[in-house]
C-alpha positions in Angstrom: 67.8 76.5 24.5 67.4 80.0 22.9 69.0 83.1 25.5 67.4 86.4 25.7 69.4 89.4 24.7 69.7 92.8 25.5 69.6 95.5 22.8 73.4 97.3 22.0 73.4 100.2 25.0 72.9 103.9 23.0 76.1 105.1 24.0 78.5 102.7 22.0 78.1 99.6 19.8 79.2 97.4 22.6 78.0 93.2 22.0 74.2 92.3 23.2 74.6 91.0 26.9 72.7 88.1 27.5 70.2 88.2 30.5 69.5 84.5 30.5 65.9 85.0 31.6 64.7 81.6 29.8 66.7 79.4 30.9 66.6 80.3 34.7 62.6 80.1 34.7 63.0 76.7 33.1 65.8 75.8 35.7 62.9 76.3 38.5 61.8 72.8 37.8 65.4 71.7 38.9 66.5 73.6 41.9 64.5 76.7 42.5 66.4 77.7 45.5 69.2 78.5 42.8 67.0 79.9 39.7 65.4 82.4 42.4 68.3 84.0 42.4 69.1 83.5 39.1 65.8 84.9 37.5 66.5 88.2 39.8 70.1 88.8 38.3 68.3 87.9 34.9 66.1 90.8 35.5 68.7 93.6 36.2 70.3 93.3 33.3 68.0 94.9 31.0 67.6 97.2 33.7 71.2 98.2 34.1 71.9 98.3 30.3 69.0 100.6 30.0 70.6 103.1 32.6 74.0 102.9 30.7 75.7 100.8 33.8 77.2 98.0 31.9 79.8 96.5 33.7 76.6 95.9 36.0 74.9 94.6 33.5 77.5 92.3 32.2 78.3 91.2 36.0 74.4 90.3 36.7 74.7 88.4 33.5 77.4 86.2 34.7 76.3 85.8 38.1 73.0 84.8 36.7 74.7 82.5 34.4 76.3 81.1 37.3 73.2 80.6 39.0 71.0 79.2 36.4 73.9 76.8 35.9 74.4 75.3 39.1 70.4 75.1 39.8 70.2 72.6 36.2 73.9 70.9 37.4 72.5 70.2 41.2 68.4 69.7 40.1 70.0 67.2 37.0 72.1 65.1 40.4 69.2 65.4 42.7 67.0 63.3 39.9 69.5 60.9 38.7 70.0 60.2 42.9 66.4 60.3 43.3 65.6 57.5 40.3 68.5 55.6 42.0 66.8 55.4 45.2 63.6 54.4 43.6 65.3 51.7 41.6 66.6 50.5 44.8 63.8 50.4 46.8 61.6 49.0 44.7 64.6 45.9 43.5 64.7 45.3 47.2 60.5 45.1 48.0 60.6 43.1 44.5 63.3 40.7 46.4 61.9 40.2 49.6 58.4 39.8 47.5 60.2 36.7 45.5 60.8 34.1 48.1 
């Protein structure tokens, strides 16, 4: 999965921050009460390295790396629990169906 980056700030030839806009849209189809979040930290980063505030911009970076991370750690559980209870449910009506 490709990451967004910022353009070098004006001021200094500081490293790209990455604003990890891609990857917390996609992480909507996981969890989207975490990739809300993380899509709004996503968006200030640009914002903040535009107005020269990067230690802003590098700390929404993380915290929308942190976000866009749980919602694809906690959506990838919630399926694997979910095709669990399917499996089970349906082994159990195939059972009952058998004798």
């Amino acid at each position: 999965m490709s990451q967004n980056w910022t353009p070098p700030s004006a001021a200094g030839g500081s490293a790209p921050i990455p604003n990890y806009l891609v990857p917390s849209i996609v992480a909507i189809l996981c969890c989207w009460p975490l990739a809300i979040p993380a899509i709004i930290f996503a968006t200030q980063v640009n914002s903040n390295v535009a107005a020269g505030n990067i230690p802003a911009a590098q700390e929404a970076s993380a915290k929308a790396k942190k976000f866009m991370k749980l919602a694809f750690i906690i959506g990838s559980i919630w399926y694997v629990l979910v095709i669990i209870f399917y499996v089970f449910v349906f082994g159990i009506a195939l059972l009952s169906n058998a004798h």
